[in-house]
PDB file with SEQRES, HELIX, SHEET and CRYST1 records, atoms N, CA, C and O in Angstrom:
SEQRES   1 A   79  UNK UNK UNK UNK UNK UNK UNK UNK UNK UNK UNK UNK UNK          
SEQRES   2 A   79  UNK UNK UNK UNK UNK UNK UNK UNK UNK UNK UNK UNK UNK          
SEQRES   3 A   79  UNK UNK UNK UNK UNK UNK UNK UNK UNK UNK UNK UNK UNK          
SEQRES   4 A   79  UNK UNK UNK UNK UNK UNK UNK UNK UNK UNK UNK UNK UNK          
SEQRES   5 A   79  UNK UNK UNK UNK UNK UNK UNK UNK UNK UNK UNK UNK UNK          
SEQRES   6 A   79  UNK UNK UNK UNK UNK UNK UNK UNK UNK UNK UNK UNK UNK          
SEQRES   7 A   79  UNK                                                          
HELIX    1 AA1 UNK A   14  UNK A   24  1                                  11    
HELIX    2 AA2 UNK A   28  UNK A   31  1                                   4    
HELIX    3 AA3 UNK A   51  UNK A   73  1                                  23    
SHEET    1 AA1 2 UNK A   4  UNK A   6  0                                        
SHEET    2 AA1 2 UNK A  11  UNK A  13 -1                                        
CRYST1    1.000    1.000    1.000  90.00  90.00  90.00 P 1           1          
ATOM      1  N   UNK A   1     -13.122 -46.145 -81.233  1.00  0.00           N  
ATOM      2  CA  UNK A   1     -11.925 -46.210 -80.440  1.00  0.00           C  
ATOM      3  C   UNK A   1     -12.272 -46.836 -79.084  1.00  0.00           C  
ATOM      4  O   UNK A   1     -13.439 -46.732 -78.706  1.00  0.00           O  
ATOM      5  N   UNK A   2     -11.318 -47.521 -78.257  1.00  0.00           N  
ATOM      6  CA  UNK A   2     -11.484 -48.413 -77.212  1.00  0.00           C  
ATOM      7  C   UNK A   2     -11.297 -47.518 -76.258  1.00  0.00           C  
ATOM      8  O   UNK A   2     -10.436 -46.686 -76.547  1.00  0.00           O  
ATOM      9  N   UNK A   3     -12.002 -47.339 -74.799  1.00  0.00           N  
ATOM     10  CA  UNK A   3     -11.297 -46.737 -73.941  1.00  0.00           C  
ATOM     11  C   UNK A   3      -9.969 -47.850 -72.928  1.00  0.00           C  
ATOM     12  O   UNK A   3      -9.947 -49.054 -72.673  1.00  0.00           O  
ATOM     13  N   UNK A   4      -9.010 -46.688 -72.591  1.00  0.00           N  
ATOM     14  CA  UNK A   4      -8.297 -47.813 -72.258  1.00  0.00           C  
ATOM     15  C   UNK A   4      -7.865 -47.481 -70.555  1.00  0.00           C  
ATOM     16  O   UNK A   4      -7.680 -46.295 -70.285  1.00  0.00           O  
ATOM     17  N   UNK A   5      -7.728 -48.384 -69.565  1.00  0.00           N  
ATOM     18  CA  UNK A   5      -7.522 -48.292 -68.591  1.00  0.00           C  
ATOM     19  C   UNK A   5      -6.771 -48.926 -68.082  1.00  0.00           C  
ATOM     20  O   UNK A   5      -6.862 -50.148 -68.205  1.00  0.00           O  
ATOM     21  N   UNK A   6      -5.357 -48.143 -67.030  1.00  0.00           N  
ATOM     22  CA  UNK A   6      -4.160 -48.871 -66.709  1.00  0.00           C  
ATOM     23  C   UNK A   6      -4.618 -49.356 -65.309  1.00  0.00           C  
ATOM     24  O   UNK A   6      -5.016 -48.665 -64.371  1.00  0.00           O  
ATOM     25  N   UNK A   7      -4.462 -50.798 -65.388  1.00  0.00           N  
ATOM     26  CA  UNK A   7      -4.419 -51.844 -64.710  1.00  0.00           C  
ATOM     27  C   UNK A   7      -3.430 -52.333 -64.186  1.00  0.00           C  
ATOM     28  O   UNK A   7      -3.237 -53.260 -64.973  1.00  0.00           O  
ATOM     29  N   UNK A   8      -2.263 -52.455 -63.081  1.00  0.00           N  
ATOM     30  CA  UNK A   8      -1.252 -52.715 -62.436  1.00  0.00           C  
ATOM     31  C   UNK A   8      -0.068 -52.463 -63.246  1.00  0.00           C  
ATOM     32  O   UNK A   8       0.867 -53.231 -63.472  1.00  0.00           O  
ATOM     33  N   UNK A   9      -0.261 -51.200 -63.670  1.00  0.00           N  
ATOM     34  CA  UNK A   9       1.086 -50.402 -64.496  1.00  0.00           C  
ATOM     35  C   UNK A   9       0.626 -50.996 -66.043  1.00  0.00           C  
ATOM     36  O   UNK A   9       1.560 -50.658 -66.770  1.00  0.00           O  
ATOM     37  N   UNK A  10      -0.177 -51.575 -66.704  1.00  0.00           N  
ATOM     38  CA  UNK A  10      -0.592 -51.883 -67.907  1.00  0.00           C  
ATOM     39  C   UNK A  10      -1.926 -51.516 -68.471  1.00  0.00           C  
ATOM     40  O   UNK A  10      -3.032 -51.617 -67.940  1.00  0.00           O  
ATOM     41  N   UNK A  11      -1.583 -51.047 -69.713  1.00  0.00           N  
ATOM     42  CA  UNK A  11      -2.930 -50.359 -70.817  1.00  0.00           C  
ATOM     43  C   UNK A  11      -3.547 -51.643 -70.799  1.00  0.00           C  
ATOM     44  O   UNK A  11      -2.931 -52.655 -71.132  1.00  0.00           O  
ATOM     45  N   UNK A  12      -5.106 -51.651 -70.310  1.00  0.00           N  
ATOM     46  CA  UNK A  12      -6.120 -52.640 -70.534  1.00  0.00           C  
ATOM     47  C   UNK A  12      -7.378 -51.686 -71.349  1.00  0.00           C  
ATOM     48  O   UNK A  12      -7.899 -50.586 -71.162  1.00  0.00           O  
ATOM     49  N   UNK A  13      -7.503 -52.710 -72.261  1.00  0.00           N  
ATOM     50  CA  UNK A  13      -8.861 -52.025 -73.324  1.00  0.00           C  
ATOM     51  C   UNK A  13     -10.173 -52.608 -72.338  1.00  0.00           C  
ATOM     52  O   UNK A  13     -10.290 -53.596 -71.613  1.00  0.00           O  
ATOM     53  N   UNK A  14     -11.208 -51.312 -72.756  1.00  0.00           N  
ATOM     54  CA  UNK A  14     -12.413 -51.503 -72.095  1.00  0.00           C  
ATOM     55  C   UNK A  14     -13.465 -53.173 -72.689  1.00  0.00           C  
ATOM     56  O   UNK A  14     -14.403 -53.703 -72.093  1.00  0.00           O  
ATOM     57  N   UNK A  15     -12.976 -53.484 -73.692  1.00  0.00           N  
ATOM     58  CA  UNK A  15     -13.914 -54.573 -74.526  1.00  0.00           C  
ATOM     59  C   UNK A  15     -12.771 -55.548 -73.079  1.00  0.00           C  
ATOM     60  O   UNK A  15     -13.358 -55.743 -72.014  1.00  0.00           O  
ATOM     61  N   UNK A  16     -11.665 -55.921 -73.161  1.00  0.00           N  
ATOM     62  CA  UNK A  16     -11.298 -56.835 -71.534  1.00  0.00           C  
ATOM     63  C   UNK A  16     -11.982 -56.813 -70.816  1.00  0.00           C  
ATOM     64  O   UNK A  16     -12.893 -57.639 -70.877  1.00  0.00           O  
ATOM     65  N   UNK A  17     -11.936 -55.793 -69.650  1.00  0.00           N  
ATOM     66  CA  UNK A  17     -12.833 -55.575 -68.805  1.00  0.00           C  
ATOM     67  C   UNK A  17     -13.755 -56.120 -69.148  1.00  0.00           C  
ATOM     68  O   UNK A  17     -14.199 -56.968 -68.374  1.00  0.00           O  
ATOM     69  N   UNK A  18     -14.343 -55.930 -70.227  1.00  0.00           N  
ATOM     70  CA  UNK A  18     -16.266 -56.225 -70.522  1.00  0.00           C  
ATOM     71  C   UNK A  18     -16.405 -58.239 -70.484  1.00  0.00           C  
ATOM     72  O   UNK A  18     -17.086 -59.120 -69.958  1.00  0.00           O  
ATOM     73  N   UNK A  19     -15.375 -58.093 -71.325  1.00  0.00           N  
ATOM     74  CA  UNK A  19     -15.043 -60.010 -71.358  1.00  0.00           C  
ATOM     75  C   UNK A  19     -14.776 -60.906 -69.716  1.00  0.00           C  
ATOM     76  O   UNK A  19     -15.365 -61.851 -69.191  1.00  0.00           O  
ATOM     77  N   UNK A  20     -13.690 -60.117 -69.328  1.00  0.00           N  
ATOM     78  CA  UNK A  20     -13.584 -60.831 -67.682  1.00  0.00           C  
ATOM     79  C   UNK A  20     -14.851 -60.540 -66.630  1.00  0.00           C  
ATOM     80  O   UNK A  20     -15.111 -61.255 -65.663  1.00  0.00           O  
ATOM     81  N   UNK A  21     -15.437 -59.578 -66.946  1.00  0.00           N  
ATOM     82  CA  UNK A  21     -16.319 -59.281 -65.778  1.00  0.00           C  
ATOM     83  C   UNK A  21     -17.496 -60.537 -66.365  1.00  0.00           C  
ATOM     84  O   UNK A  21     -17.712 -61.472 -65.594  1.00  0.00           O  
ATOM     85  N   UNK A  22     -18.166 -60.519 -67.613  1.00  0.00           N  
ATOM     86  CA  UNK A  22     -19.016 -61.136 -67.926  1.00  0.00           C  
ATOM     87  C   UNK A  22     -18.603 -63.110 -68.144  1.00  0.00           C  
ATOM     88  O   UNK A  22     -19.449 -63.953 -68.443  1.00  0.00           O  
ATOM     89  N   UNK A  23     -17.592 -63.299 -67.969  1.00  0.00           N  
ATOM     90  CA  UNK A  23     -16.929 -64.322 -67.796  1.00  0.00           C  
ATOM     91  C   UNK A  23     -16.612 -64.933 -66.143  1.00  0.00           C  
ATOM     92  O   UNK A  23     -16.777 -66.095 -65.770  1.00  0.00           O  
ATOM     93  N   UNK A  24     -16.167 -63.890 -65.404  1.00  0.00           N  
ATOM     94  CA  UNK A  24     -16.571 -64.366 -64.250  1.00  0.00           C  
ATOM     95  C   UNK A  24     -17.775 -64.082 -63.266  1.00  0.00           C  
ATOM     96  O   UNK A  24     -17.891 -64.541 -62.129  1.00  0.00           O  
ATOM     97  N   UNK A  25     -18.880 -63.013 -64.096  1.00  0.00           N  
ATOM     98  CA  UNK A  25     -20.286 -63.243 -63.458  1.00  0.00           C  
ATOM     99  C   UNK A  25     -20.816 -64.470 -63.794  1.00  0.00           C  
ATOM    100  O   UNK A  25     -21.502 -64.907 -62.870  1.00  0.00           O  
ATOM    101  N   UNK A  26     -20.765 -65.242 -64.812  1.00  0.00           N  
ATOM    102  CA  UNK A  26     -21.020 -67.133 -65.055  1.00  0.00           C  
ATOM    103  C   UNK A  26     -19.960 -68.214 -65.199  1.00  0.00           C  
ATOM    104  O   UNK A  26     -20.300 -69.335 -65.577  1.00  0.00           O  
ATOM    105  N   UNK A  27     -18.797 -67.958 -64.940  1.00  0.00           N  
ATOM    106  CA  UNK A  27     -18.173 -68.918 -64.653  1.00  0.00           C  
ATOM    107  C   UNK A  27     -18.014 -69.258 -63.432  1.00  0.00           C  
ATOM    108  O   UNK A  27     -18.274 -70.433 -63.170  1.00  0.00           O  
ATOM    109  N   UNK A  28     -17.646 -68.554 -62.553  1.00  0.00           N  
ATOM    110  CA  UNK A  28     -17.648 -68.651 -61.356  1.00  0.00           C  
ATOM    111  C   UNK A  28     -18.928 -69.719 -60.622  1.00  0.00           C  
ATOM    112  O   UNK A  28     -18.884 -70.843 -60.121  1.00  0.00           O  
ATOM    113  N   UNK A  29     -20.105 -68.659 -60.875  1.00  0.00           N  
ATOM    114  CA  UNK A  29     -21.150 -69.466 -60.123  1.00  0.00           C  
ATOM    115  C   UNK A  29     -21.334 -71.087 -60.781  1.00  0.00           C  
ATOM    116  O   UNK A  29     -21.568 -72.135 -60.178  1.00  0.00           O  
ATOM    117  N   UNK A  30     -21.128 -70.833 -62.270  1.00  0.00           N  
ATOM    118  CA  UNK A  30     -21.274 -72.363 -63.133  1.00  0.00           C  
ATOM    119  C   UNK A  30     -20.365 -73.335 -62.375  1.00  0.00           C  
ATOM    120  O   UNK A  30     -20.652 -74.483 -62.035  1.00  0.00           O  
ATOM    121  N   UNK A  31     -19.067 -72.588 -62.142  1.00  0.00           N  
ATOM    122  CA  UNK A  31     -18.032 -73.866 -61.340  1.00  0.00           C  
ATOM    123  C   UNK A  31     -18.634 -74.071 -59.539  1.00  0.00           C  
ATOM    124  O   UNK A  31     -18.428 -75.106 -58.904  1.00  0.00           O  
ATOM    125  N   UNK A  32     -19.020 -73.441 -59.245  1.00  0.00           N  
ATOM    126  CA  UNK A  32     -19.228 -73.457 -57.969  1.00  0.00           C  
ATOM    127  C   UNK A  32     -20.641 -74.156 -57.706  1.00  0.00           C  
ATOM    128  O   UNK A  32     -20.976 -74.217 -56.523  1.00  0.00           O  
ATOM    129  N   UNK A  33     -21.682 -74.798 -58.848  1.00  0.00           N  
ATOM    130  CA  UNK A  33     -22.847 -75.477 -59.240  1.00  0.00           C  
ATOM    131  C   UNK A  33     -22.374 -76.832 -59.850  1.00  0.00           C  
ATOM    132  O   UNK A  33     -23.168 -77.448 -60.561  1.00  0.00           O  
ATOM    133  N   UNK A  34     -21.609 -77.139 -59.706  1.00  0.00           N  
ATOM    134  CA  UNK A  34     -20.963 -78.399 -60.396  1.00  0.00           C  
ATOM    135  C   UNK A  34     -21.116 -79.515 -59.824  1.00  0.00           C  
ATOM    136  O   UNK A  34     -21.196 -80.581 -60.435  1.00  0.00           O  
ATOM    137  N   UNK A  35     -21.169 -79.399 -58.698  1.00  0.00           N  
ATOM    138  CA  UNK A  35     -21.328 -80.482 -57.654  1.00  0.00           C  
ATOM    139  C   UNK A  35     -20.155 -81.058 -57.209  1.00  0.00           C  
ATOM    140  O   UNK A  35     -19.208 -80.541 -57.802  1.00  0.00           O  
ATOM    141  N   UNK A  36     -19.834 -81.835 -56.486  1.00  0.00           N  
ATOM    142  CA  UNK A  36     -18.805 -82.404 -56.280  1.00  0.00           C  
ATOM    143  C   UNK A  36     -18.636 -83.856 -55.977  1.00  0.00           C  
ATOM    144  O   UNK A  36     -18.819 -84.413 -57.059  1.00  0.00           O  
ATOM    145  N   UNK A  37     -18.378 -84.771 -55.059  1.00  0.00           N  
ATOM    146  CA  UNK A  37     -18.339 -85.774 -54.786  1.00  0.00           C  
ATOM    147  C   UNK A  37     -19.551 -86.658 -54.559  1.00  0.00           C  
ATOM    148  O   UNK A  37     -20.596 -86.031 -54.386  1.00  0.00           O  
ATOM    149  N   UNK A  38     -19.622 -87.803 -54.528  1.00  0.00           N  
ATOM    150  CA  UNK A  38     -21.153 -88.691 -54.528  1.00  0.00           C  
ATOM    151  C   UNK A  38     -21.148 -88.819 -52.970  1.00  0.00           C  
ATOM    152  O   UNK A  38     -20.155 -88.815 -52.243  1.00  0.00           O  
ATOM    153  N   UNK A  39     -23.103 -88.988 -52.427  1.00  0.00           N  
ATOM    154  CA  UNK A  39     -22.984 -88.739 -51.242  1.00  0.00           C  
ATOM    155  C   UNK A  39     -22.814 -89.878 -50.971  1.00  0.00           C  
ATOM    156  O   UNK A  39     -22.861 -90.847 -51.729  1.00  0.00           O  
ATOM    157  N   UNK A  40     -22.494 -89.826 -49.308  1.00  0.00           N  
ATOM    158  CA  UNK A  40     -22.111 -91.196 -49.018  1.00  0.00           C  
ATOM    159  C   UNK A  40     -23.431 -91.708 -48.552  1.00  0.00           C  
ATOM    160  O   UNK A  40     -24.425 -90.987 -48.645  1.00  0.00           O  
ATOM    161  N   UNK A  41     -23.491 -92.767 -48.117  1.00  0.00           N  
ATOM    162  CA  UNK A  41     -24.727 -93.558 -47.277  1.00  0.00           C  
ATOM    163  C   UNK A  41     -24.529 -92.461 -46.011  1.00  0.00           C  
ATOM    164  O   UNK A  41     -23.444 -92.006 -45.650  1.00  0.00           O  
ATOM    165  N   UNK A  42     -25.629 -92.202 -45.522  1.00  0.00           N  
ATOM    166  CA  UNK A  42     -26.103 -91.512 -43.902  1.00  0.00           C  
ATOM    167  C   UNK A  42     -26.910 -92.365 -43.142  1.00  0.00           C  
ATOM    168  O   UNK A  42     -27.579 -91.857 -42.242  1.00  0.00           O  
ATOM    169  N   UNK A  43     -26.970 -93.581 -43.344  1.00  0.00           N  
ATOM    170  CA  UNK A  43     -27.304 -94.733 -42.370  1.00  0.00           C  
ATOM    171  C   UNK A  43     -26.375 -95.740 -42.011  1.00  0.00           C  
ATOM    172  O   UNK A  43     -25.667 -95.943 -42.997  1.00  0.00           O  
ATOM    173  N   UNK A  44     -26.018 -96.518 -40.997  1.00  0.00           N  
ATOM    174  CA  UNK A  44     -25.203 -97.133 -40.585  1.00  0.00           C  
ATOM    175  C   UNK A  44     -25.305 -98.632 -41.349  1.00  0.00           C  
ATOM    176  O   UNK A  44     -26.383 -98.715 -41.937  1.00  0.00           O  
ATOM    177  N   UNK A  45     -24.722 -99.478 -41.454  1.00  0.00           N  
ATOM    178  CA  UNK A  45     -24.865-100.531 -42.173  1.00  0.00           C  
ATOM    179  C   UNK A  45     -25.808-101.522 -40.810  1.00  0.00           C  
ATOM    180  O   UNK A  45     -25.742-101.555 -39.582  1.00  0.00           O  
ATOM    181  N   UNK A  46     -26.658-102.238 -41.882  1.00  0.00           N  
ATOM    182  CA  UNK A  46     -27.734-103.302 -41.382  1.00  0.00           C  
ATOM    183  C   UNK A  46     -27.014-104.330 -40.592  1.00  0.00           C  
ATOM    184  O   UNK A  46     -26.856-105.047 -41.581  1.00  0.00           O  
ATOM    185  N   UNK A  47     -26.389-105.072 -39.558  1.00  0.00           N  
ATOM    186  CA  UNK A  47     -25.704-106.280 -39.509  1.00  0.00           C  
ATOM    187  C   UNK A  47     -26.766-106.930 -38.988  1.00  0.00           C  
ATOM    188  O   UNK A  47     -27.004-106.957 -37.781  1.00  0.00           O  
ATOM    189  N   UNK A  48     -27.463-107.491 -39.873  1.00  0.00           N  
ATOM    190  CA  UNK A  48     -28.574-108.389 -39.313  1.00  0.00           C  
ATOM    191  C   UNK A  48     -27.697-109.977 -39.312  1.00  0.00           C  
ATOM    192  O   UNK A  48     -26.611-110.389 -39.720  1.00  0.00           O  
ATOM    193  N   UNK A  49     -28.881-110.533 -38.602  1.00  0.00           N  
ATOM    194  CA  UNK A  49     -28.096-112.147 -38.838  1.00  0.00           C  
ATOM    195  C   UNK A  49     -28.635-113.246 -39.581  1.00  0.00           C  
ATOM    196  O   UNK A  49     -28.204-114.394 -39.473  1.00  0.00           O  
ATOM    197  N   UNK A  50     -29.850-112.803 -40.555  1.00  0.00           N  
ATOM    198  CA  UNK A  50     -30.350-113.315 -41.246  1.00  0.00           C  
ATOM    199  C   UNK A  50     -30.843-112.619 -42.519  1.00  0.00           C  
ATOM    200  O   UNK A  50     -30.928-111.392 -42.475  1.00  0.00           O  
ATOM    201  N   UNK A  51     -31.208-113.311 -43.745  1.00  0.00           N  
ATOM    202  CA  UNK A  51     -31.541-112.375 -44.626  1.00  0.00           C  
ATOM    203  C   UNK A  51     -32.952-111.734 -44.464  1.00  0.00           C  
ATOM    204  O   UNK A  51     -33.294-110.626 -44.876  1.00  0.00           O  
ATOM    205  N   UNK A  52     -33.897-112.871 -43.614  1.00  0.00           N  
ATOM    206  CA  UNK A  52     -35.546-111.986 -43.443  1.00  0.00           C  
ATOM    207  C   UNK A  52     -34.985-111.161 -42.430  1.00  0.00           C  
ATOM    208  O   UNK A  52     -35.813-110.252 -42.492  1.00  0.00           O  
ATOM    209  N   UNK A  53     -34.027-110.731 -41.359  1.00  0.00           N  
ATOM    210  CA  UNK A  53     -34.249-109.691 -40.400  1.00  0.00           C  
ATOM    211  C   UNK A  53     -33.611-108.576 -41.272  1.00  0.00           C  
ATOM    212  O   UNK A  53     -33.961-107.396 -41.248  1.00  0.00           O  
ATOM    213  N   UNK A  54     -32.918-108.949 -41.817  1.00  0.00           N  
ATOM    214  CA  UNK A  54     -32.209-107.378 -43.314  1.00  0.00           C  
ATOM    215  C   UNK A  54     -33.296-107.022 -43.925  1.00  0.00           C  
ATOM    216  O   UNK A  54     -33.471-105.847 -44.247  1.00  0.00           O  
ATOM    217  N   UNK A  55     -34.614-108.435 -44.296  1.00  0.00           N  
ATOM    218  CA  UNK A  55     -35.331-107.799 -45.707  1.00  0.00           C  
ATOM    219  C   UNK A  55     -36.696-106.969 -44.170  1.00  0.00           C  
ATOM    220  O   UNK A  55     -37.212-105.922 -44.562  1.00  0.00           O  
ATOM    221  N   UNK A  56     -36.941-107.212 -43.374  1.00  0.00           N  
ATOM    222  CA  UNK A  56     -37.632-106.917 -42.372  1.00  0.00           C  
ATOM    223  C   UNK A  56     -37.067-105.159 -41.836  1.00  0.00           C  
ATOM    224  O   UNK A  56     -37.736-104.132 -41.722  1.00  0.00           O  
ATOM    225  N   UNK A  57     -35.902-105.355 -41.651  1.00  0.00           N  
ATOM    226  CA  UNK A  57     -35.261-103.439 -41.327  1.00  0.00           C  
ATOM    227  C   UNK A  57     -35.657-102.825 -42.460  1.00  0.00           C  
ATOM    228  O   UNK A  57     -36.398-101.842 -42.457  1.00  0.00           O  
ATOM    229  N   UNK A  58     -35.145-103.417 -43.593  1.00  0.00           N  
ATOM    230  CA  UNK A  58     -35.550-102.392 -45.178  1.00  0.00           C  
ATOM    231  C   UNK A  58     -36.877-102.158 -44.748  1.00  0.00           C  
ATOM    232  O   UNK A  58     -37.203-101.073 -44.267  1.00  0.00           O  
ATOM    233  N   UNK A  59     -37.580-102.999 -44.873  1.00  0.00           N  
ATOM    234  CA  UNK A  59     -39.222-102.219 -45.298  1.00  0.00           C  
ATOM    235  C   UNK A  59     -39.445-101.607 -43.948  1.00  0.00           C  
ATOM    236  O   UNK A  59     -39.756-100.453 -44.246  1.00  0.00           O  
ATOM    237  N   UNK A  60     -39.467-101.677 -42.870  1.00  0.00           N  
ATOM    238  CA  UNK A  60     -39.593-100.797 -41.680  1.00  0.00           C  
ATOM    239  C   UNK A  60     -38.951 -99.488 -42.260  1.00  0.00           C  
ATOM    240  O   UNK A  60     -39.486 -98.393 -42.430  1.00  0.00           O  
ATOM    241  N   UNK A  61     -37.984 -99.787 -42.455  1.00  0.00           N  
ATOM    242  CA  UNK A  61     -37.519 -98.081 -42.281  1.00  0.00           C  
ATOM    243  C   UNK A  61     -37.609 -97.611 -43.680  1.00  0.00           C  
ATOM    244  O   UNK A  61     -36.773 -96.746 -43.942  1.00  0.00           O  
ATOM    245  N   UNK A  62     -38.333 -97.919 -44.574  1.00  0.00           N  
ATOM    246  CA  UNK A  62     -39.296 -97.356 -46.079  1.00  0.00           C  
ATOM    247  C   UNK A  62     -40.235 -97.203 -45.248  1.00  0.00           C  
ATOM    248  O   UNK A  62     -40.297 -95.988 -45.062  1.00  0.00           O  
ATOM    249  N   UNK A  63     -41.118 -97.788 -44.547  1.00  0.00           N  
ATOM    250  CA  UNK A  63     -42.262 -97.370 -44.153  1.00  0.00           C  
ATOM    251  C   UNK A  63     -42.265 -96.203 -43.371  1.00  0.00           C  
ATOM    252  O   UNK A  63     -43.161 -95.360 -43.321  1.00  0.00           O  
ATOM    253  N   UNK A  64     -41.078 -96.216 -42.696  1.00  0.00           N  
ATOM    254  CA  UNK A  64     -40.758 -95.075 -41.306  1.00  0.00           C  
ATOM    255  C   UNK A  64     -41.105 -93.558 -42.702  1.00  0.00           C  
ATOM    256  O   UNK A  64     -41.769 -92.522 -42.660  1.00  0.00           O  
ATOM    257  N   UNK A  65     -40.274 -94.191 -43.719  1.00  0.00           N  
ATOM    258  CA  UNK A  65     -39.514 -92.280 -44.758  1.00  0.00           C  
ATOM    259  C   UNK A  65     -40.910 -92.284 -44.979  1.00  0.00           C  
ATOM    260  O   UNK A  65     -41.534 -91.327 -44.521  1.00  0.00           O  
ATOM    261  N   UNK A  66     -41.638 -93.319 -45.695  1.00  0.00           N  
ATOM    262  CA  UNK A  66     -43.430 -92.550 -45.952  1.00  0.00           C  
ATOM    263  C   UNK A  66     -44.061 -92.099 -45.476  1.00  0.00           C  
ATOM    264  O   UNK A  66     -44.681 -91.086 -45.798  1.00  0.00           O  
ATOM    265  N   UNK A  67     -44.144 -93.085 -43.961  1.00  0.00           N  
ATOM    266  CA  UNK A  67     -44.992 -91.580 -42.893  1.00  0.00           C  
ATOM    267  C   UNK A  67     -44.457 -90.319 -42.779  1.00  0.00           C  
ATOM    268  O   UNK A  67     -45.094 -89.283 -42.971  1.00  0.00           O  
ATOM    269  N   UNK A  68     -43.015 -90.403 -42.394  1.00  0.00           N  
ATOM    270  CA  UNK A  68     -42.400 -88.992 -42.390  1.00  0.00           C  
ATOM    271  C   UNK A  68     -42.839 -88.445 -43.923  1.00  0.00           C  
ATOM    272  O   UNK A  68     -43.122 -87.294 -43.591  1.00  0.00           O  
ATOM    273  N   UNK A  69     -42.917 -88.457 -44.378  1.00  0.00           N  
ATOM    274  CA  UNK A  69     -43.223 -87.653 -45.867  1.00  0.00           C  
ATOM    275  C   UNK A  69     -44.652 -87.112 -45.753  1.00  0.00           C  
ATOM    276  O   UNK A  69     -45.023 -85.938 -45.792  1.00  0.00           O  
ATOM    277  N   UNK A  70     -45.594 -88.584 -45.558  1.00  0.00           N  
ATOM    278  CA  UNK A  70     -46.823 -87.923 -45.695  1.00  0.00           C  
ATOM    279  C   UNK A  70     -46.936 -87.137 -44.144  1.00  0.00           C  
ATOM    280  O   UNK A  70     -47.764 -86.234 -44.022  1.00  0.00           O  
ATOM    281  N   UNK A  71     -46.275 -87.432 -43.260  1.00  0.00           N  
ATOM    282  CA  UNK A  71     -47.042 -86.349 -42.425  1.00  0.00           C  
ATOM    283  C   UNK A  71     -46.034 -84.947 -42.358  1.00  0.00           C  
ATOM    284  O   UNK A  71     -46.198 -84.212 -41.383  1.00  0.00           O  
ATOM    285  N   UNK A  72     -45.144 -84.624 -43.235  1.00  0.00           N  
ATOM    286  CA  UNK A  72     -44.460 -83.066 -44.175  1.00  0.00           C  
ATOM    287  C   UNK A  72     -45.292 -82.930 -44.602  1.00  0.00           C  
ATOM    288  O   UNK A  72     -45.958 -82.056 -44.048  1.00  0.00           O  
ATOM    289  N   UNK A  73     -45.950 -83.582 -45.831  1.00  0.00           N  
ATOM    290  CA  UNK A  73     -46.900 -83.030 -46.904  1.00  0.00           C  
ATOM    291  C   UNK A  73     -48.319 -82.420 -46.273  1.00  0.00           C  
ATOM    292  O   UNK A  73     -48.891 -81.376 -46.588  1.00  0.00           O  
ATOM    293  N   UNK A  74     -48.688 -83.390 -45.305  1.00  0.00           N  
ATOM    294  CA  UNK A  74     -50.147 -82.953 -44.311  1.00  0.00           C  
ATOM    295  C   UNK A  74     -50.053 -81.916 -43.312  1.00  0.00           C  
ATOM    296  O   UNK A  74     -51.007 -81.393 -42.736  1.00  0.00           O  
ATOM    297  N   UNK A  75     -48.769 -81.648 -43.144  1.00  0.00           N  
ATOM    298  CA  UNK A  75     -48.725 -80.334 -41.584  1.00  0.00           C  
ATOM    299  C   UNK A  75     -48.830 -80.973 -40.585  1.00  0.00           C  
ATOM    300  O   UNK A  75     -49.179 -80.191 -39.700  1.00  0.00           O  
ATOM    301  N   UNK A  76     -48.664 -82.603 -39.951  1.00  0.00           N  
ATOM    302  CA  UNK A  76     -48.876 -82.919 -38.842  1.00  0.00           C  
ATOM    303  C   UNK A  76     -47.092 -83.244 -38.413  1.00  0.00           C  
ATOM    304  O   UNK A  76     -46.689 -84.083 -37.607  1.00  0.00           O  
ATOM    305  N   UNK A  77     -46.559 -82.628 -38.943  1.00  0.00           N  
ATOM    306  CA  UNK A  77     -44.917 -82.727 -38.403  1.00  0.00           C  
ATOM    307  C   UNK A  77     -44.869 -82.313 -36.464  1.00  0.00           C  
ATOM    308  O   UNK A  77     -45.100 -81.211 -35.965  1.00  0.00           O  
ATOM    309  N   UNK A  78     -44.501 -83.582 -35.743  1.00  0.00           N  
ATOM    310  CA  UNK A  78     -44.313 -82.486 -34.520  1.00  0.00           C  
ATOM    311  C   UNK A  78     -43.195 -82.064 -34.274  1.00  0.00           C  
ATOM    312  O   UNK A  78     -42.147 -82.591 -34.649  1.00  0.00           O  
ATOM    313  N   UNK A  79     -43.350 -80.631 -33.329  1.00  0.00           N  
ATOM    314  CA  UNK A  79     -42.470 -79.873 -33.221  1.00  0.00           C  
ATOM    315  C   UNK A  79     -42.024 -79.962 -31.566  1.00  0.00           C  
ATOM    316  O   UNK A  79     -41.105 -79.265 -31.136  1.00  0.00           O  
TER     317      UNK A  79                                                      
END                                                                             
């Protein structure tokens, strides 16, 4: 036999309860892990006036993210 429990003036069976609670302990967080929109660019656009001063910013500032990386990975970050 089900136990049954009144819920806003209505008989709710205990196997409900068991379904919504365990339905929104992983749905919830599953929808809220979904991600949402694509990021945008977080750098300003290049307006160089030539194509070597565009291809010249790119590799500078690749070179800039590697040092910053290797010096995260080494502990020489300053503070």
């Amino acid at each position: 036999m089900v136990a049954m429990y009144n819920i806003a003036g209505r008989q709710v069976g205990s196997h409900w309860l068991a379904m919504a609670t365990l339905g929104a302990a992983f749905g919830i967080p599953w929808a809220m892990t979904r991600g949402g929109s694509s990021k945008k660019s977080t750098t300003p656009p290049i307006n160089a006036s030539s194509k070597d001063e565009e291809k010249f910013i790119q590799e500078f500032l690749q070179q800039v993210e590697q040092e910053d990386k290797a010096n995260k990975v080494s502990g020489k970050e300053a503070h």
